[in-house]
C-alpha positions as CSV (number, residue, x, y, z in Angstrom):
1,X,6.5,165.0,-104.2
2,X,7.2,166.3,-100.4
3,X,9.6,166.2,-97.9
4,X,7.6,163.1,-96.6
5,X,8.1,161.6,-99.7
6,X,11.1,159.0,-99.9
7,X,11.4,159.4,-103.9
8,X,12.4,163.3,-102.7
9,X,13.7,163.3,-99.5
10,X,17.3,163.7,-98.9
11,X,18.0,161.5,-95.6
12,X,20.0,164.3,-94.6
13,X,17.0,166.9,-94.3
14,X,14.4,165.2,-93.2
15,X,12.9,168.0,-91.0
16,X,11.2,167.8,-87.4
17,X,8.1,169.1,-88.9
18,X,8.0,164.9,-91.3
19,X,4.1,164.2,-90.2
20,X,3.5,160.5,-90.1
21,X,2.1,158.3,-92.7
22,X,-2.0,158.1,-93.4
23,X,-3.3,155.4,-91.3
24,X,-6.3,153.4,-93.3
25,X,-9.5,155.2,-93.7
26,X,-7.9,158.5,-92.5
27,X,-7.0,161.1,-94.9
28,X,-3.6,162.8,-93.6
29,X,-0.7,164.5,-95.8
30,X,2.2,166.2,-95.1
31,X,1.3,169.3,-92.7
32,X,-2.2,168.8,-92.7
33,X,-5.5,166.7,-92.5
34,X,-7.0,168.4,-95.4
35,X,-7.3,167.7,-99.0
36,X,-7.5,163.7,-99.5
37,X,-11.7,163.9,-99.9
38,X,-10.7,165.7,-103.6
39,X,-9.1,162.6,-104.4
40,X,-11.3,160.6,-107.4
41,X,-9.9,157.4,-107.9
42,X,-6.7,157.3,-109.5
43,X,-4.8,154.3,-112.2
44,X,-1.4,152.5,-111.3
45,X,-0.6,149.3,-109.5
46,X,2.4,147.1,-107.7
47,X,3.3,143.6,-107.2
48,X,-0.4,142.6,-105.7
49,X,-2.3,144.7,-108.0
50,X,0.1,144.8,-110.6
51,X,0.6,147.5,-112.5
52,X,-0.6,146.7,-116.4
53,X,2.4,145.8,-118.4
54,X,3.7,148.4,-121.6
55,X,4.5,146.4,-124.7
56,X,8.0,146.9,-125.8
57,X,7.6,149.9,-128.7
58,X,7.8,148.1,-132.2
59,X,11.0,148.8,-133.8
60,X,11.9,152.8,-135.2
61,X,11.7,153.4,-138.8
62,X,13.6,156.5,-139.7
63,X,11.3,159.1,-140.7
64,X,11.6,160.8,-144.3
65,X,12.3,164.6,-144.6
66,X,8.3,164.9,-145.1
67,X,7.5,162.9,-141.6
68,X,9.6,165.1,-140.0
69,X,8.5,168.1,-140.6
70,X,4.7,167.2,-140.3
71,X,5.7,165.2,-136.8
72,X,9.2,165.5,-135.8
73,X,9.1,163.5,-132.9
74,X,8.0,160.3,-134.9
75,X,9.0,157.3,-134.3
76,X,10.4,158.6,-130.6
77,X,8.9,157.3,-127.2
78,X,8.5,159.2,-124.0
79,X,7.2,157.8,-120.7
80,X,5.4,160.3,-118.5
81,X,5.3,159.7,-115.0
82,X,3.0,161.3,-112.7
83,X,3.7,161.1,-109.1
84,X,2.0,159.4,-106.6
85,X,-1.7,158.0,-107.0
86,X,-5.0,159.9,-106.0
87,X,-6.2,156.6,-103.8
88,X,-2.2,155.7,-102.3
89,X,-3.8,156.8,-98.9
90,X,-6.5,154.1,-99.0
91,X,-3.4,151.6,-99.4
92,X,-1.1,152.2,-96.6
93,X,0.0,148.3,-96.1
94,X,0.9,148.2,-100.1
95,X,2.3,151.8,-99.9
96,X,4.6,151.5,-97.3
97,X,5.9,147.8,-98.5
98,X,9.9,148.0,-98.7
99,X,11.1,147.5,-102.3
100,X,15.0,147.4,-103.7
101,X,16.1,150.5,-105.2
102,X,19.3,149.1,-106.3
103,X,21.8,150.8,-103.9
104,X,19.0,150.0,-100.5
105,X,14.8,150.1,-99.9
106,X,12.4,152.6,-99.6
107,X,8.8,152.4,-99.4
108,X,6.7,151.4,-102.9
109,X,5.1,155.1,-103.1
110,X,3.7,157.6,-100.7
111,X,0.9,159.7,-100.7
112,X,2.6,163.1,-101.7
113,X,1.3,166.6,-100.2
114,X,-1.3,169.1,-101.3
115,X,-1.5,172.7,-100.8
116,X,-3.2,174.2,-97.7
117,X,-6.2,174.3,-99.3
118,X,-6.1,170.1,-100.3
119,X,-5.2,170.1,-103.9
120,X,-3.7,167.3,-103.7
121,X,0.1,166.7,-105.8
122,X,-1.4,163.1,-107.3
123,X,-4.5,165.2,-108.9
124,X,-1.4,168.1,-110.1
125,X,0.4,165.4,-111.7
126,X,-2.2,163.9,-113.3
127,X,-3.5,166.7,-114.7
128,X,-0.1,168.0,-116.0
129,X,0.7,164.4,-117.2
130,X,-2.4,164.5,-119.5
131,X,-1.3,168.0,-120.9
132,X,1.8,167.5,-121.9
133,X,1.0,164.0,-123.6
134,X,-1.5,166.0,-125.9
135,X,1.6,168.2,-126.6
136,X,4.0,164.9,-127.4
137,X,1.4,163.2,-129.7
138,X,0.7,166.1,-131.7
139,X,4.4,166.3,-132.9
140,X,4.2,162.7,-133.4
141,X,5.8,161.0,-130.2
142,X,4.4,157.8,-129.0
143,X,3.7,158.3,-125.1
144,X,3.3,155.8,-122.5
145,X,1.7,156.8,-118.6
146,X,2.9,154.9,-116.0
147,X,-0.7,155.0,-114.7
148,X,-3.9,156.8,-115.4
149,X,-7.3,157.3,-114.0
150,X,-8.1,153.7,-114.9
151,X,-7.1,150.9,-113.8
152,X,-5.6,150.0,-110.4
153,X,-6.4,152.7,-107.7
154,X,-2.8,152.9,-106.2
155,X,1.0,152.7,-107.2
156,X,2.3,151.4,-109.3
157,X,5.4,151.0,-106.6
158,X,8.8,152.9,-107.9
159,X,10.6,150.1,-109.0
160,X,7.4,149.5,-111.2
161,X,7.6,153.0,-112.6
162,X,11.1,152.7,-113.6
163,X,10.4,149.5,-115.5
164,X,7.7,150.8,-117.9
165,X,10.1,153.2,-119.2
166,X,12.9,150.5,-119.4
167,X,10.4,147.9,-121.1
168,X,8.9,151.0,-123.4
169,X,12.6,151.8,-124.9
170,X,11.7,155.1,-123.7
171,X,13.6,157.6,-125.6
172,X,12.9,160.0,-122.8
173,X,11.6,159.6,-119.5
174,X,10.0,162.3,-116.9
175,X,8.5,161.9,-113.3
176,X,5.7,165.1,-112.4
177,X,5.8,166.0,-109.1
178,X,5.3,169.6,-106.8
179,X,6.8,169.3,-103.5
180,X,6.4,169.8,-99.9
181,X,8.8,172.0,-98.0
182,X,8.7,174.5,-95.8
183,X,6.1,178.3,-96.1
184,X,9.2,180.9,-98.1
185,X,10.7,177.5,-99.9
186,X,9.6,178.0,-103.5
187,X,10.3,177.7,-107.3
188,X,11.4,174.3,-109.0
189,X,14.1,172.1,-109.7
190,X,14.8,168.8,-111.9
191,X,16.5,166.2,-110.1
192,X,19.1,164.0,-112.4
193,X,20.2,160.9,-112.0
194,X,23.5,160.0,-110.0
195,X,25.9,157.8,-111.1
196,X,24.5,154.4,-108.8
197,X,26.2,150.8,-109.6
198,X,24.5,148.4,-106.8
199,X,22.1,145.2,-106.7
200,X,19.9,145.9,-110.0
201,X,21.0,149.5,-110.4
202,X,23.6,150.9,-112.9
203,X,22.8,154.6,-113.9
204,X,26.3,154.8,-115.5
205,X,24.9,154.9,-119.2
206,X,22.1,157.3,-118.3
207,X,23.7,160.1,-116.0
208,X,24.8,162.0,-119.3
209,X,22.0,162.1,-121.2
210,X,20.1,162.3,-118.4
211,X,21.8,165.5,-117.4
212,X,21.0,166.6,-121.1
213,X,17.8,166.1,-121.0
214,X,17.3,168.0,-117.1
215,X,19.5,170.8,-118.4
216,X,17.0,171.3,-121.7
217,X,13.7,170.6,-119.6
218,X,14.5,173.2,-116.9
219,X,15.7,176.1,-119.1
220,X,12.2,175.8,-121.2
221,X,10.0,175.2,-118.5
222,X,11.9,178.6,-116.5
223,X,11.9,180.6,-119.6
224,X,7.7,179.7,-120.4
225,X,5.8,179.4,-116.9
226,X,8.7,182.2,-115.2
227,X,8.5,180.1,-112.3
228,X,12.3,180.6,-110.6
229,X,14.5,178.0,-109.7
230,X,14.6,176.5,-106.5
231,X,15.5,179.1,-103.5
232,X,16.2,176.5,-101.7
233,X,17.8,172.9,-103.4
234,X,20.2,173.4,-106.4
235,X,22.0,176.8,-104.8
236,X,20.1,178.5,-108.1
237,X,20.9,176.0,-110.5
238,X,17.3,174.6,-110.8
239,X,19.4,171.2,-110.7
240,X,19.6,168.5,-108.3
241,X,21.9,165.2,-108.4
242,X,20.7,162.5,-106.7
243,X,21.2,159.0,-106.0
244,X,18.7,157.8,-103.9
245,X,15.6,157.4,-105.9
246,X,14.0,154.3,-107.3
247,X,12.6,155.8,-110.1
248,X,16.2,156.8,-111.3
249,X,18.7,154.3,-110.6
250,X,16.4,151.7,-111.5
251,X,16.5,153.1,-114.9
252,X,17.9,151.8,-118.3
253,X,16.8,155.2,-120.1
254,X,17.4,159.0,-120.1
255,X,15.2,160.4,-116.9
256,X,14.7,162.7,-114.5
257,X,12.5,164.0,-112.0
258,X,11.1,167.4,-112.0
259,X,9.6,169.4,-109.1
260,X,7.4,172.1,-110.5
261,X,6.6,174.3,-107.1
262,X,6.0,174.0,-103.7
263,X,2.2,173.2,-102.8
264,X,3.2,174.9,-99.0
265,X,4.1,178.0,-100.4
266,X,1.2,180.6,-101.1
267,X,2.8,181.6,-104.0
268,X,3.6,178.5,-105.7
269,X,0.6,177.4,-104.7
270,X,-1.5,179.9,-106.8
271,X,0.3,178.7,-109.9
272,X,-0.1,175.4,-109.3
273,X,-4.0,175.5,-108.7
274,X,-3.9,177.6,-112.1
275,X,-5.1,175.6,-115.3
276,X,-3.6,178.0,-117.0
277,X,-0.5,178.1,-115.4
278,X,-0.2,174.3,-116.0
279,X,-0.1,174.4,-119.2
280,X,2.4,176.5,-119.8
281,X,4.6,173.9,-117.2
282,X,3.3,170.9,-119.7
283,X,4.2,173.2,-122.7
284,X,7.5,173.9,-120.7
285,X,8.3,170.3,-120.3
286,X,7.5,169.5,-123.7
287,X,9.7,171.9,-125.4
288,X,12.7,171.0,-123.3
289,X,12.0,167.0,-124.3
290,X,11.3,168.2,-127.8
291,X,15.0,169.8,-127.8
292,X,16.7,166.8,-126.2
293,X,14.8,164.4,-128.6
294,X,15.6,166.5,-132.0
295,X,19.4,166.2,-130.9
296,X,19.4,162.9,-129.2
């Protein structure tokens, strides 16, 4: 996610620097006009091309002493959530399409950034997304993606997003994304739902275990990658409330959104482009939902 992106923006902040949206066939991000050729086609979908509906998750049998320690997370569902789609900037007219987020509109989806080299944020959350899914289904979790490298080549919008964890039961629900901000802005943050009660939005039951689950996901994923908290959003806290997003107040299930660097930062950005680096914020990510589960 970027500053450009309205699922991470806070009105407040947008800065002068905000470069406009792609315009079809061209291949412009936030800061830059390089990176979108990486982009392989990507999964997802909104209203048009509609994003493939998730079966409700069969009812949870409560696993014995045995199941548990063979796969503790049995019988628990996590939604993964990677930001953005790799083909978003071929879609501009379904992109930009205004849909209710409860408490207003924003725009279905954006493109998201890249670094200065063009790795782009879609191919970073993809790639974690698939990580940390092998990590959940080895301890027995069922996991759902809100889109993958097939299917639909944009979206799915963010109203979408917040529905397949909602129809999913989710037990847990995270959104991947690396930001955009300014060259000296680095480290990460998890962004927790507000509380929202407007239009289709009520956050109410969600903000506490949704603070849970951010205060358990940030302290694992600091303590195993040693990336910092934020320097510049959550005064050092690594936490951000907000109630402006989609993909939160449109949920019915503990979720948050986590920011894992920031692509426009040289040093972030090295750890970002790192395979091995990602794995260890997948690993990060999963321990912290592990933790939250096991209590929860």
């Amino acid at each position: 996610m970027s500053y450009t992106d309205p699922e991470s923006e806070p009105p407040q902040q947008r800065p002068s620097w905000r470069m406009p949206m792609v315009v079809a066939g061209g291949a412009l991000v936030v800061g830059g006009l390089v990176g979108w050729g990486v982009y392989a086609a990507g999964g997802g979908a909104a209203e048009s091309g509609a994003a493939k509906p998730v079966a409700p998750s069969p009812p949870s049998v409560a696993p014995s002493a045995d199941d548990k320690a063979a796969a503790p997370l049995k019988g628990k569902v996590v939604v993964i959530d990677p930001g953005h789609n790799m083909d978003n900037f071929r879609h501009t007219a379904e992109i930009n399409r205004q849909v209710d987020v409860g408490n207003g509109r924003k725009e279905c989806d954006t493109t998201g950034t890249s670094t200065n080299d063009g790795y782009a944020e879609a191919r970073f959350t993809l790639d974690v997304a698939h990580r940390l899914r092998a990590l959940l289904e080895r301890q027995g979790a069922a996991v759902r993606l809100t889109h993958d490298e097939k299917g639909p080549d944009w979206g799915p919008c963010v109203d979408e997003r917040a529905e397949i964890g909602n129809k999913a039961h989710a037990d847990a629900a995270i959104s991947i994304h690396a930001d955009g901000a300014p060259v000296g802005d680095r480290g990460f943050h998890v962004i927790l739902p507000g509380a929202v009660h407007a239009g289709g939005a009520d956050t109410r039951p969600i903000v506490g275990p949704s603070r849970e689950l951010g205060e358990r996901i940030a302290s694992d994923f600091r303590r195993v990658t040693g990336e910092p908290p934020s320097n510049y959003i959550g005064h050092g806290t690594a936490l951000d409330t907000r109630t402006d997003l989609g993909g939160l107040n449109l949920s019915t299930v503990p979720k948050v959104f986590i920011e894992c660097g920031n692509m426009r930062d040289d040093k972030d950005a090295a750890l970002l482009t790192s395979g091995s680096w990602r794995q260890k914020a997948a690993q990060g990510m999963s321990e912290g939902i592990v933790s939250f589960l096991r209590e929860s």
